[in-house]
MARMAR-295306 format. One line per field, with one value per residue: residue number from 1; residue in three letters; x, y, z of N, C-alpha, C in turn. Coordinates in Angstrom, 2 decimals, decimal comma, padded with zeros to 5 digits, always signed. Layout:
<recs>
seq = (NUM / ...)
type = (ALA / ...)
nc1 = (X / ...)
nc2 = (Y / ...)
nc3 = (Z / ...)
cac1 = (X / ...)
cac2 = (Y / ...)
cac3 = (Z / ...)
cc1 = (X / ...)
cc2 = (Y / ...)
cc3 = (Z / ...)
</recs>
This chain:
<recs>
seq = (1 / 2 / 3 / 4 / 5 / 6 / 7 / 8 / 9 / 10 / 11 / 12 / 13 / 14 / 15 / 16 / 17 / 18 / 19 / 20 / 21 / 22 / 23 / 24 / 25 / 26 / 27 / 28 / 29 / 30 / 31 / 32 / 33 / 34 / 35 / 36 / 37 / 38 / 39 / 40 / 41 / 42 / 43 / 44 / 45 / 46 / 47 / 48 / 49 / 50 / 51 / 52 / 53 / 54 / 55 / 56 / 57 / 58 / 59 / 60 / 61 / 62 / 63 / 64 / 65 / 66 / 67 / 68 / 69 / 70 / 71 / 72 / 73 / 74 / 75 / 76 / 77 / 78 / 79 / 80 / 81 / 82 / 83 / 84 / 85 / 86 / 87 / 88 / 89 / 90 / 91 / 92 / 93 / 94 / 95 / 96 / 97 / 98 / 99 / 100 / 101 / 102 / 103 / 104 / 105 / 106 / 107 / 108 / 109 / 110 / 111 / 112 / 113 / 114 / 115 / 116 / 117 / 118 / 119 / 120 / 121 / 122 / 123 / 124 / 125 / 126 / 127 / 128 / 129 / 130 / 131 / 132 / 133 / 134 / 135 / 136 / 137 / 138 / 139 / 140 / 141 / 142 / 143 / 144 / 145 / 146 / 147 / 148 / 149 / 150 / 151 / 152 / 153 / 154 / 155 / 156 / 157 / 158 / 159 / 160 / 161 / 162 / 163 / 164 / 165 / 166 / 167 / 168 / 169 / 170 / 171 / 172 / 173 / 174 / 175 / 176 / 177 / 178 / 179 / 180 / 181 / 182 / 183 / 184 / 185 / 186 / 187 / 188 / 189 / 190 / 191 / 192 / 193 / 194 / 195 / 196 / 197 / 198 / 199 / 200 / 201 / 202 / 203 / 204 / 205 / 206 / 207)
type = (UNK / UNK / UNK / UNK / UNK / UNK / UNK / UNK / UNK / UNK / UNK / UNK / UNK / UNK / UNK / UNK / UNK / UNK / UNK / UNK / UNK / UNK / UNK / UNK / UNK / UNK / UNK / UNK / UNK / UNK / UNK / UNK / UNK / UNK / UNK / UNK / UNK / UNK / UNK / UNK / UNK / UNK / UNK / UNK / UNK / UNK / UNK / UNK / UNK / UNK / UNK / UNK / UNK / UNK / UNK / UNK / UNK / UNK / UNK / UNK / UNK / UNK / UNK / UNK / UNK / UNK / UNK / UNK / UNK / UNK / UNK / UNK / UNK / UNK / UNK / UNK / UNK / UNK / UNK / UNK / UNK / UNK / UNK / UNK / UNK / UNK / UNK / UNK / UNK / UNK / UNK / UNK / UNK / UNK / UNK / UNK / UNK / UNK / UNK / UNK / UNK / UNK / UNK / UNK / UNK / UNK / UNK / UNK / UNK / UNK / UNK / UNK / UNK / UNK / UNK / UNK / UNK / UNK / UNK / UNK / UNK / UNK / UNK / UNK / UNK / UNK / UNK / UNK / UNK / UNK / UNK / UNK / UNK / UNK / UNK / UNK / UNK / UNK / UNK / UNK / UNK / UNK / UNK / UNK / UNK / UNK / UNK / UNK / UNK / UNK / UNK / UNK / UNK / UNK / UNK / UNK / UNK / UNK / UNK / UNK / UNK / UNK / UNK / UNK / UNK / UNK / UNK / UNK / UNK / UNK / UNK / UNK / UNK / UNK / UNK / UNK / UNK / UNK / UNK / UNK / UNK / UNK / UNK / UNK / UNK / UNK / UNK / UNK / UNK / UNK / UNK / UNK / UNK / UNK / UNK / UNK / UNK / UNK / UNK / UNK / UNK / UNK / UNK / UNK / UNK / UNK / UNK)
nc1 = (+107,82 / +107,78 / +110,00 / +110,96 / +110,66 / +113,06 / +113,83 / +115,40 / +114,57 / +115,81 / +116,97 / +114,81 / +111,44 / +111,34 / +108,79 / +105,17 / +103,71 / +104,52 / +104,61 / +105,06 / +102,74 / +100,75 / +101,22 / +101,56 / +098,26 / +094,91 / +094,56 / +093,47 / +091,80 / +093,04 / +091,10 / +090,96 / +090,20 / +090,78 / +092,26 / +093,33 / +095,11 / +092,90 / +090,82 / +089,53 / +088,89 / +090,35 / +090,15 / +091,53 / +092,28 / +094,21 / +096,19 / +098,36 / +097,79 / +097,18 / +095,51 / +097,84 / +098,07 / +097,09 / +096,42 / +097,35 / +094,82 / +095,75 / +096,31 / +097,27 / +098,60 / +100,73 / +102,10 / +103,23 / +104,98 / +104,90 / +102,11 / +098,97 / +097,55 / +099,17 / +100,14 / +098,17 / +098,12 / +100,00 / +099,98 / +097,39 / +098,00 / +095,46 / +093,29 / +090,82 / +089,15 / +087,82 / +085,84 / +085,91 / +083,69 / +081,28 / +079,08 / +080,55 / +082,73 / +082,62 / +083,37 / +085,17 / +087,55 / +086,90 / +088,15 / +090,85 / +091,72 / +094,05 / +094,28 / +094,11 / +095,80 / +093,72 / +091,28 / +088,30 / +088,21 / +085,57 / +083,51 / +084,48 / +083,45 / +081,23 / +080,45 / +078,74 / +079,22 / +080,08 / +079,76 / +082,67 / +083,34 / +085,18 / +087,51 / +088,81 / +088,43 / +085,82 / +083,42 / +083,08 / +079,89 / +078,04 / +080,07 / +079,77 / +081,47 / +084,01 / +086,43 / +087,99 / +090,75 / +094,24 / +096,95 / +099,89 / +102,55 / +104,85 / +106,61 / +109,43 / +110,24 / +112,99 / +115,67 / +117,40 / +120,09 / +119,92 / +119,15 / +117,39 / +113,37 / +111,11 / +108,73 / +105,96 / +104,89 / +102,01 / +101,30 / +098,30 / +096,41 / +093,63 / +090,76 / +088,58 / +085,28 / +083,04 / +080,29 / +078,29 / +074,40 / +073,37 / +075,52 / +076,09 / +075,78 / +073,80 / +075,65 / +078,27 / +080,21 / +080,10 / +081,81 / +081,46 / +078,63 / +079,32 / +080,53 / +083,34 / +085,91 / +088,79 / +092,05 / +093,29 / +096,26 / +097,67 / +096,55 / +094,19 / +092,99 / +090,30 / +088,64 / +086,17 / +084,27 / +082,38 / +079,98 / +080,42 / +083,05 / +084,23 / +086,18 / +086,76 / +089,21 / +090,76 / +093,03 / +095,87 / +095,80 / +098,51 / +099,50)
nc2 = (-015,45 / -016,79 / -018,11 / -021,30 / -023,50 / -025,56 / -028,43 / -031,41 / -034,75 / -036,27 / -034,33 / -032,95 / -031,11 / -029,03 / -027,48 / -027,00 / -029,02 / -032,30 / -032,00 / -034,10 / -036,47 / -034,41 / -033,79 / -036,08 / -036,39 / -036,26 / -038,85 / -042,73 / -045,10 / -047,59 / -050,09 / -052,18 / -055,68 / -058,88 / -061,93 / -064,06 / -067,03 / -068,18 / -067,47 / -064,51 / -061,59 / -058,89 / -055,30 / -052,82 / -049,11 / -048,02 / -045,02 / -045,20 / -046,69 / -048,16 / -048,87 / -051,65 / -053,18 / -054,12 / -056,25 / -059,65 / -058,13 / -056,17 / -054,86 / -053,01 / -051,94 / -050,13 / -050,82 / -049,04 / -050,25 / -053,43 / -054,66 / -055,80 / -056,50 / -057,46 / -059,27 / -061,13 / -061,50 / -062,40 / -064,74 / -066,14 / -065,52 / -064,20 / -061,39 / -058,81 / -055,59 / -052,93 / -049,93 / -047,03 / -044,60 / -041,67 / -042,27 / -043,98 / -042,81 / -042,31 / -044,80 / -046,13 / -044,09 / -045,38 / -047,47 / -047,14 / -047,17 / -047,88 / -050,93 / -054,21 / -057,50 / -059,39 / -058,20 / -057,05 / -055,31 / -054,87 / -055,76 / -053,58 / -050,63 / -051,33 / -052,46 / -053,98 / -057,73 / -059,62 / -062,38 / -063,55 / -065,05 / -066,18 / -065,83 / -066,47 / -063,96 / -061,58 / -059,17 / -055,88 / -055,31 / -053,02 / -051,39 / -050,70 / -051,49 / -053,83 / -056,05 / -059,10 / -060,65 / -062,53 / -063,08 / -061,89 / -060,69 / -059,87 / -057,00 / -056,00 / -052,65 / -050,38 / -048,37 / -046,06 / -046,77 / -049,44 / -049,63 / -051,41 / -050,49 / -049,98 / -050,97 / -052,42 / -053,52 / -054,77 / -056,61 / -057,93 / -059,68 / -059,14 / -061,52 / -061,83 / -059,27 / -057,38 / -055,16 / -052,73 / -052,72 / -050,44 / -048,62 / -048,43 / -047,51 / -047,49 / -049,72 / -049,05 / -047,95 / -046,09 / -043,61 / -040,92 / -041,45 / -043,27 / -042,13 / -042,18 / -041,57 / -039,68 / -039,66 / -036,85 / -034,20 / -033,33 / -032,91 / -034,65 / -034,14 / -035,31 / -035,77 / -035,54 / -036,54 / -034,92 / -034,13 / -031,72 / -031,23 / -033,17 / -033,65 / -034,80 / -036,15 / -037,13 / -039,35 / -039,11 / -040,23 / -041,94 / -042,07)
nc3 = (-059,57 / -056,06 / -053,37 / -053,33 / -050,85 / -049,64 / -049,18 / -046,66 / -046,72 / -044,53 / -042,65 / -041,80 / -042,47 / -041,59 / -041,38 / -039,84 / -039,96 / -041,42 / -044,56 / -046,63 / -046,91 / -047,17 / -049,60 / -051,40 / -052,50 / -052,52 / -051,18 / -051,86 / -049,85 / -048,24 / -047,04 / -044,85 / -044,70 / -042,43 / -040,80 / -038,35 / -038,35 / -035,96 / -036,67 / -035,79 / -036,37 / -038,43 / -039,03 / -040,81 / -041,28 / -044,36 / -045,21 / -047,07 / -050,46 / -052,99 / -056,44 / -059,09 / -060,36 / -063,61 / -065,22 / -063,95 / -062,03 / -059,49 / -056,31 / -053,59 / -050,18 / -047,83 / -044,91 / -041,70 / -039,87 / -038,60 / -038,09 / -037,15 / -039,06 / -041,65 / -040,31 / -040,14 / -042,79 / -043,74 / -042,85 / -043,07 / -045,94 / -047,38 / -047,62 / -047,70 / -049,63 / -048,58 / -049,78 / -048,68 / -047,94 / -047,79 / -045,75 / -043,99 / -042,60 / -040,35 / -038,94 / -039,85 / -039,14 / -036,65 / -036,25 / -036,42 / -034,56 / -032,08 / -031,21 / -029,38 / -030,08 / -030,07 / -030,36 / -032,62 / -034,67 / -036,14 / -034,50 / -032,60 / -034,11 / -034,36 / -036,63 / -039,14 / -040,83 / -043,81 / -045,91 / -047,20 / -051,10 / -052,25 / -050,41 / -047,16 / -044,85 / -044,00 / -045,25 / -045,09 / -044,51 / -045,24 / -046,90 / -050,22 / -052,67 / -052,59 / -052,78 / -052,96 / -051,85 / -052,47 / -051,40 / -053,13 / -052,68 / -049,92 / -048,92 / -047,20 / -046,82 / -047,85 / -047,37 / -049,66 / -049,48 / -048,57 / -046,22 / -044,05 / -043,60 / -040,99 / -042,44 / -044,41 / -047,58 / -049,01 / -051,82 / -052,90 / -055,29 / -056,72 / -056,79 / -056,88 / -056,61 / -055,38 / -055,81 / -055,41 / -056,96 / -056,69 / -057,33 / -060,06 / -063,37 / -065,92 / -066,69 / -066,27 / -063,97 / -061,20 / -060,12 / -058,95 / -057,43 / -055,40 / -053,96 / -052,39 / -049,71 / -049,60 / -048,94 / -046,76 / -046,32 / -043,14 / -039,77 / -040,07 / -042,31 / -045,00 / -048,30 / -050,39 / -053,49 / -056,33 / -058,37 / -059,88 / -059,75 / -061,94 / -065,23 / -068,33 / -069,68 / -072,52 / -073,83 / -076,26 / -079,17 / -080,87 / -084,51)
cac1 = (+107,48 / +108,35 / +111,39 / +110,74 / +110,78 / +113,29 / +114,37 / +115,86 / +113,75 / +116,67 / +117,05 / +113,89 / +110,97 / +111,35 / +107,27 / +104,42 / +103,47 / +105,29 / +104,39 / +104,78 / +101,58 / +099,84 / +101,95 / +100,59 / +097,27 / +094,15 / +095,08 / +092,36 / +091,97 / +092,64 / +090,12 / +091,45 / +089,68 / +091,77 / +091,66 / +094,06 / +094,76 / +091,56 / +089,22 / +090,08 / +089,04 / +090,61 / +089,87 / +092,48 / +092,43 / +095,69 / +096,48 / +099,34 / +097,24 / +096,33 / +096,04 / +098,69 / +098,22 / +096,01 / +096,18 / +095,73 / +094,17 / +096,49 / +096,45 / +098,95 / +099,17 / +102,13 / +101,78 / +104,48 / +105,52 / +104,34 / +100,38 / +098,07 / +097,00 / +100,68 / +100,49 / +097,15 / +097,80 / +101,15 / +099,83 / +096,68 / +097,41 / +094,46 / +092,26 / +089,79 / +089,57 / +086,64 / +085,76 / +085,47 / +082,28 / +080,69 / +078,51 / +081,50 / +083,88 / +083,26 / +083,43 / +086,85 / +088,38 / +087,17 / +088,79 / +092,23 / +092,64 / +094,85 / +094,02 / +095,30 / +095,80 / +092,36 / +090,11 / +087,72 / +087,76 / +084,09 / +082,52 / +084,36 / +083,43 / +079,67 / +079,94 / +078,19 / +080,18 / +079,43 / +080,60 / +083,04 / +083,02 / +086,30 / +088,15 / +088,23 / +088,37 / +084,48 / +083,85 / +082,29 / +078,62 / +077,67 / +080,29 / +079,45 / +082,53 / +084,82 / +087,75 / +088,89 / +092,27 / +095,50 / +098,63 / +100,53 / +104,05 / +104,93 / +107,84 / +109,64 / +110,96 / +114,21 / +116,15 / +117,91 / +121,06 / +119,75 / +118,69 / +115,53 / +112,46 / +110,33 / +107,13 / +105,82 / +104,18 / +101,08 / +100,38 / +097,55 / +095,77 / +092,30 / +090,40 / +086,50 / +085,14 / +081,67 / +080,32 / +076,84 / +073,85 / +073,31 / +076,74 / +076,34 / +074,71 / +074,10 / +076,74 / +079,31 / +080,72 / +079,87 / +082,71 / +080,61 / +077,72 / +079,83 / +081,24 / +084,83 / +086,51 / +090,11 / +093,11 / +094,57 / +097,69 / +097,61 / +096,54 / +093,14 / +092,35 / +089,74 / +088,32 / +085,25 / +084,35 / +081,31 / +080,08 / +080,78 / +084,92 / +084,76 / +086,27 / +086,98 / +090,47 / +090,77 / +094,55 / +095,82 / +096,27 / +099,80 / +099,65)
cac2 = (-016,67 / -017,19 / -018,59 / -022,43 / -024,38 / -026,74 / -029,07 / -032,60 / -035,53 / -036,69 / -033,49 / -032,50 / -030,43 / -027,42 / -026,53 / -026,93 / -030,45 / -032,92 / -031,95 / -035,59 / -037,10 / -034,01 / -033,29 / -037,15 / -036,59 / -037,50 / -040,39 / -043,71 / -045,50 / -049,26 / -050,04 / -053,80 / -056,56 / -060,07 / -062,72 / -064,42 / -068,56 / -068,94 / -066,72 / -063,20 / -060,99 / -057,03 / -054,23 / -051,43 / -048,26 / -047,45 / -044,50 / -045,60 / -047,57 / -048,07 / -050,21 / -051,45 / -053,88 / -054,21 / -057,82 / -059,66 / -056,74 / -056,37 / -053,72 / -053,33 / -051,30 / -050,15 / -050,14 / -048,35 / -051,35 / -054,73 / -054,28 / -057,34 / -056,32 / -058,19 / -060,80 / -061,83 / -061,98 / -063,07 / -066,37 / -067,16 / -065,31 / -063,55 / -060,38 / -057,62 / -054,25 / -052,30 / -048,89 / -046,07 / -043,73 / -040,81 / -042,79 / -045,38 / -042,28 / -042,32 / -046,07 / -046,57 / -043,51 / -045,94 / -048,71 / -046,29 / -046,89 / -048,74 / -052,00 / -055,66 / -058,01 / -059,92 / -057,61 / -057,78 / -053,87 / -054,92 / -055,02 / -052,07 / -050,23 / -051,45 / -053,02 / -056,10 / -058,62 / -060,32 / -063,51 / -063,17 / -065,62 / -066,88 / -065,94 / -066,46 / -062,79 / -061,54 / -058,00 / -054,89 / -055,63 / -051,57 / -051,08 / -050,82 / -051,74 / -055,15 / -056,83 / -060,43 / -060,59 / -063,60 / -062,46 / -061,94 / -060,64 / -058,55 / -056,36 / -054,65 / -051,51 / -049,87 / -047,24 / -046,04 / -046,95 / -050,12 / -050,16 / -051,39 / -049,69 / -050,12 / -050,35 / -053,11 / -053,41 / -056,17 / -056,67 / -058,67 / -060,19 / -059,57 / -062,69 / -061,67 / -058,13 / -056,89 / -054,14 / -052,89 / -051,98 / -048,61 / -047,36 / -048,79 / -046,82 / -047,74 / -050,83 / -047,98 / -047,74 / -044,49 / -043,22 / -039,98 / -042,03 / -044,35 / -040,92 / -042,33 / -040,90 / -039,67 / -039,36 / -035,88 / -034,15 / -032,45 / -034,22 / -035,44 / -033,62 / -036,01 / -035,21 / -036,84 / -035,75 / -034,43 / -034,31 / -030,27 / -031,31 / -033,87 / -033,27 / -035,52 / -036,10 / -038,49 / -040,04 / -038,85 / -041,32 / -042,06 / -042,82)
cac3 = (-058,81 / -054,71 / -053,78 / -053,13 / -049,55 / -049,84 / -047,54 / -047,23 / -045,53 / -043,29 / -041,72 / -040,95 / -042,75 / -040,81 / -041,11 / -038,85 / -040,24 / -042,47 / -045,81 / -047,24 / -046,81 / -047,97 / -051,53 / -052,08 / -051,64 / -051,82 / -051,63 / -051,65 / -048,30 / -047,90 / -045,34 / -045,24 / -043,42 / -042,14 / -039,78 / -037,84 / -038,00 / -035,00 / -036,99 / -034,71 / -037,22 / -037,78 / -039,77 / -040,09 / -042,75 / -044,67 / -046,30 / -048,51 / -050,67 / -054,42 / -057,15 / -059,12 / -062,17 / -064,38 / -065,43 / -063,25 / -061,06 / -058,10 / -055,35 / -052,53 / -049,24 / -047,00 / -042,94 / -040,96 / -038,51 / -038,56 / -037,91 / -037,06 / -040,75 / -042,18 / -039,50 / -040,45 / -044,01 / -044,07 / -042,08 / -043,97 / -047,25 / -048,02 / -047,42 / -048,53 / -049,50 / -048,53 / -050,18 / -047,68 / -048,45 / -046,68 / -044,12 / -043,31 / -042,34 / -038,91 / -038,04 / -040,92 / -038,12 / -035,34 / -036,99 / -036,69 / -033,08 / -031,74 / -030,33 / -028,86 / -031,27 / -029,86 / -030,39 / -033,07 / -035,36 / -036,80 / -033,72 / -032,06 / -034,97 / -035,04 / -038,31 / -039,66 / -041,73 / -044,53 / -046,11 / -048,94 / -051,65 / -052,71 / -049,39 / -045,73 / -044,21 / -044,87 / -045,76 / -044,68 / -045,03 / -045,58 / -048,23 / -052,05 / -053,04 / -051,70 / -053,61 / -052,39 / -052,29 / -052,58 / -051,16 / -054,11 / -052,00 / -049,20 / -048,94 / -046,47 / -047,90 / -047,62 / -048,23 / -051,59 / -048,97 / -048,65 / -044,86 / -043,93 / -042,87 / -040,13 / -043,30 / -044,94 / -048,66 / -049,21 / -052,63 / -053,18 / -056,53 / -056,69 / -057,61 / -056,43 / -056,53 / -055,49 / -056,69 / -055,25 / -058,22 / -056,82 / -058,03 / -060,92 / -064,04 / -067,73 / -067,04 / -065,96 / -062,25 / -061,26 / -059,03 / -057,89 / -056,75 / -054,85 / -052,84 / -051,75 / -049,04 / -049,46 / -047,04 / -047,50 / -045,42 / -041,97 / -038,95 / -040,06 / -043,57 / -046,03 / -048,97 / -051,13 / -054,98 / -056,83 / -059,94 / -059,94 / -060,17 / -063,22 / -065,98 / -068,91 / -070,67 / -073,53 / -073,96 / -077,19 / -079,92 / -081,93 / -085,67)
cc1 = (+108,23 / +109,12 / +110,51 / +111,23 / +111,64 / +113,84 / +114,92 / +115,22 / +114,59 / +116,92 / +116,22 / +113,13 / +111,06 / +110,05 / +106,86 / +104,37 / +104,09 / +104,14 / +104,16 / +103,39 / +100,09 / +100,09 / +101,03 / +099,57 / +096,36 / +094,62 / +093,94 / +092,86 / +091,98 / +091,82 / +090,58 / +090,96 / +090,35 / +091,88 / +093,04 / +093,82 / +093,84 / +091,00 / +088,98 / +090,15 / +089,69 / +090,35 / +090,71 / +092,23 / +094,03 / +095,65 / +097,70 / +098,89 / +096,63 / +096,45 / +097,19 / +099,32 / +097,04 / +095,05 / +097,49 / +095,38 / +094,91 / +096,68 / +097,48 / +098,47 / +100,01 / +101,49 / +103,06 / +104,30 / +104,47 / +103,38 / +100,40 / +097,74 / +098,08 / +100,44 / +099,58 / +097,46 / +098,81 / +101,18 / +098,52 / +096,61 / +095,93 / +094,10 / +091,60 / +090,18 / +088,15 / +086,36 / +084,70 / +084,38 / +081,88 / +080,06 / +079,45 / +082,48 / +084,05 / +083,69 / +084,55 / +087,43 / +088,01 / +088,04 / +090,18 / +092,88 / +093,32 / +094,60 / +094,67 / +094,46 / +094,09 / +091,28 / +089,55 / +087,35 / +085,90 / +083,19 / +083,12 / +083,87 / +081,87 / +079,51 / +079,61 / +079,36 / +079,72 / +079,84 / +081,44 / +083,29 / +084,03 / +087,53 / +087,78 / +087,69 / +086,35 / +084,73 / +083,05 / +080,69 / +078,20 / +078,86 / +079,60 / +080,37 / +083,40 / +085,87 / +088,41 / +090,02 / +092,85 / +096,56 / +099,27 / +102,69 / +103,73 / +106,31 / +108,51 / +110,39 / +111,95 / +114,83 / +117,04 / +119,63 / +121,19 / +119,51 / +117,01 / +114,94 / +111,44 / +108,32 / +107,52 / +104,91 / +103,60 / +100,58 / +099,34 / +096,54 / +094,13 / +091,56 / +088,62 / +086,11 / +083,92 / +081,24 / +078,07 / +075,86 / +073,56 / +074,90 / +077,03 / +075,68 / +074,86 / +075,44 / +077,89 / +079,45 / +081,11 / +080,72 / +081,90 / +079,61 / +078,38 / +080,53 / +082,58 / +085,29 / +088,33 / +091,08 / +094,25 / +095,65 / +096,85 / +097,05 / +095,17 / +092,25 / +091,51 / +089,01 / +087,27 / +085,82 / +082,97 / +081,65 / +080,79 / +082,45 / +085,08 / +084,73 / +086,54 / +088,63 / +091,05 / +092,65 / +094,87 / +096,12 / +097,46 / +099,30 / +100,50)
cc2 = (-016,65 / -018,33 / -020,37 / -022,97 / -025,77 / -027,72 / -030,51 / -033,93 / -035,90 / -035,20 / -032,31 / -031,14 / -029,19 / -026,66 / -026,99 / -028,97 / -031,01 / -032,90 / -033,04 / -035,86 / -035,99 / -033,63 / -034,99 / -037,33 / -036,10 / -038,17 / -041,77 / -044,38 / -047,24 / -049,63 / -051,57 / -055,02 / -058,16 / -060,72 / -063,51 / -066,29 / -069,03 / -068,06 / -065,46 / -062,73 / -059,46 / -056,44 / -052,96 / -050,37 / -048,00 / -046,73 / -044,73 / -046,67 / -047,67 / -049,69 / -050,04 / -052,54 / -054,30 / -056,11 / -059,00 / -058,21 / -057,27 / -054,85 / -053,92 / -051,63 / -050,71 / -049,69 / -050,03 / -048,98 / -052,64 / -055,03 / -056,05 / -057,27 / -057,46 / -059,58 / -061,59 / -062,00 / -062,46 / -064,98 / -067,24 / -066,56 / -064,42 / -062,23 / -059,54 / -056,68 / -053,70 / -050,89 / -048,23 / -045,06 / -042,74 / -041,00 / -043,50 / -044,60 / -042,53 / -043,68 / -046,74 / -045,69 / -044,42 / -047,07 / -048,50 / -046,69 / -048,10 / -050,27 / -053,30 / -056,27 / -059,16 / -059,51 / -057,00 / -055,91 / -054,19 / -054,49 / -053,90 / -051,19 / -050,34 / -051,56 / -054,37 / -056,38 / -058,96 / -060,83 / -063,60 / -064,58 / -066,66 / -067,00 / -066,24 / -065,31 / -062,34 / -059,50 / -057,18 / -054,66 / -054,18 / -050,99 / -051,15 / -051,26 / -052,89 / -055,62 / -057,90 / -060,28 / -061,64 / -062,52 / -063,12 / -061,65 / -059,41 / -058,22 / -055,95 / -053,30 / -050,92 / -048,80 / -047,23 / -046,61 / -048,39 / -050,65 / -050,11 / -050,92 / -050,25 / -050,29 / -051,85 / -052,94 / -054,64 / -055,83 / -057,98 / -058,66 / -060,03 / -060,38 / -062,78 / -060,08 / -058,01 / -055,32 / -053,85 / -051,87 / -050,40 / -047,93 / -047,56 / -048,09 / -046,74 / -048,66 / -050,11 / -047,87 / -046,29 / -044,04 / -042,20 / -040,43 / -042,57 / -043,56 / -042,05 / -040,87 / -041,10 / -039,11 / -038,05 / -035,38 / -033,80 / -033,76 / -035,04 / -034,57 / -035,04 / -035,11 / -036,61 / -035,79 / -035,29 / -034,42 / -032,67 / -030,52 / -032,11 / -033,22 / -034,55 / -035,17 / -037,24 / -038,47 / -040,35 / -040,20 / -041,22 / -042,62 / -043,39)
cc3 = (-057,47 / -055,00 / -053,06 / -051,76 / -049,96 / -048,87 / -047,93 / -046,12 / -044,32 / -042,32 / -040,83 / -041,76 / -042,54 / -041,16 / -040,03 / -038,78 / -041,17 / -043,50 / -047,46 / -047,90 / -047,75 / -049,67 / -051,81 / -051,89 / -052,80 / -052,08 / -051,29 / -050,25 / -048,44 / -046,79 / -045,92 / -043,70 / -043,39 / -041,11 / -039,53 / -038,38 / -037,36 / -035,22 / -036,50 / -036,01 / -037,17 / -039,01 / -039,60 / -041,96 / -043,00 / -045,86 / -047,16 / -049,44 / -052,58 / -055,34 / -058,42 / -060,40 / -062,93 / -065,20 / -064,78 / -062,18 / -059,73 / -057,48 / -054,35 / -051,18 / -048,71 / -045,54 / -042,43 / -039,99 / -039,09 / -037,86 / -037,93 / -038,47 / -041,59 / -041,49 / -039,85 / -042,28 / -044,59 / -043,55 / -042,78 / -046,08 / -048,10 / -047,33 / -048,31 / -048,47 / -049,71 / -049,04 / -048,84 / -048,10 / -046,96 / -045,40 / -043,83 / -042,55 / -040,73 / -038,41 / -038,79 / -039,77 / -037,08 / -035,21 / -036,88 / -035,37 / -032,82 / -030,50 / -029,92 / -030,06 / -031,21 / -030,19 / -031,95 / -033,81 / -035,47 / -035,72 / -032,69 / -032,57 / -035,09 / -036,25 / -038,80 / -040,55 / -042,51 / -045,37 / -047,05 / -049,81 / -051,90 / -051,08 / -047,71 / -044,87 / -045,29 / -045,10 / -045,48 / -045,10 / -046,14 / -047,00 / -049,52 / -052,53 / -052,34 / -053,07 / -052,49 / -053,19 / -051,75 / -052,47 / -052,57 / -053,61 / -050,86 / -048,86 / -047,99 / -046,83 / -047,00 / -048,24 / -049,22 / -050,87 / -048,28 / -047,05 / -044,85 / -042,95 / -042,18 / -040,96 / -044,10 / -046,56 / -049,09 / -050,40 / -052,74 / -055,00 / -056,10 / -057,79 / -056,91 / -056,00 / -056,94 / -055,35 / -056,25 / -056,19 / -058,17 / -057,27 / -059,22 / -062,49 / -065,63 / -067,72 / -066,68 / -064,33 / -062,06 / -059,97 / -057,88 / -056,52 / -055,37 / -053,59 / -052,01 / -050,72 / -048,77 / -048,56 / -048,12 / -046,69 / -044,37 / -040,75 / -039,28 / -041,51 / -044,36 / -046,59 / -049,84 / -052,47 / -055,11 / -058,37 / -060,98 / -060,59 / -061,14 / -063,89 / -066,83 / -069,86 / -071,17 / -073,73 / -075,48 / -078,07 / -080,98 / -082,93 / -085,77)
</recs>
């Protein structure tokens, strides 16, 4: 076996690219949509993003600095989570750039809206996939030395989740169908799935 790359995060990877982002990887995309106190809606993607309880169903984020994404949902409490898919990739990367806090992701982005049920922020019309979300907490995270980091963590409760019938099959939520697009390392690696890479593995049972 080759000898192992080791290194220590404080002093610096010593490769081409930080290696981080791609050891955790794919990783699912928060595409997260949220609106200011006067209705100024935004749309930002975040790869640090999953879900994270099961009952009640709660997901969570992390954005590196204090994004309009935090500000907006730390002031009215709520937002969505849109599922990224093969046709959405390019207009979730337009969604990446960096803009003033006025300006309005959906329509830079050329994306309709559409009304969500339980919350205020509405939700990516063209998705298949949406989850209304209740700020449940947000964090700022710190180190194991107890200084804090420039990164925030939004969990939210989901309490409304739509779900569109084409991904749906024999009552089963068909992940393949639904083609997700995942955030992998380097400067702009993603990755979808197929049906070619499932496999099945049942979770043994204790007597």
């Amino acid at each position: 076996m080759s000898e192992n790359h080791f290194y220590e995060p404080k002093n610096g990877h010593g490769l081409k690219h930080d290696p981080f982002n791609a050891i955790i990887a794919p990783r699912p995309i928060g595409w997260i949509s949220s609106q200011d106190d006067s209705g100024v809606l935004n749309l930002a993607p975040y790869s640090f993003f999953n879900a994270l309880n099961y009952t009640p169903p709660i997901i969570g984020f992390s954005s590196q600095g204090y994004k309009d994404s935090i500000r907006n949902i730390e002031a009215t409490g709520e937002f969505c989570w849109n599922l990224v898919t093969q046709s959405l990739v390019g207009a979730m990367n337009q969604t990446s750039a960096s803009l003033e806090a006025d300006v309005d992701e959906f329509a830079f982005a050329d994306l309709e809206t559409v009304a969500s049920t339980l919350v205020k922020p509405p939700r990516v019309k063209m998705s298949p996939v949406s989850m209304e979300c209740r700020l449940s907490q947000i964090v700022q995270l710190k180190s194991a030395s107890g200084e804090l980091c420039d990164s925030w963590l939004v969990m939210g409760e989901v309490v409304g989740v739509h779900i569109n019938q084409s991904v749906i099959e024999d009552g089963v939520y068909s992940t393949v169908s639904a083609e997700p697009i995942m955030r992998g390392g380097g400067a702009g690696d993603y990755y979808t799935i197929n049906e070619q890479n499932k496999f099945q593995l049942i979770r043994p049972s204790v007597k």
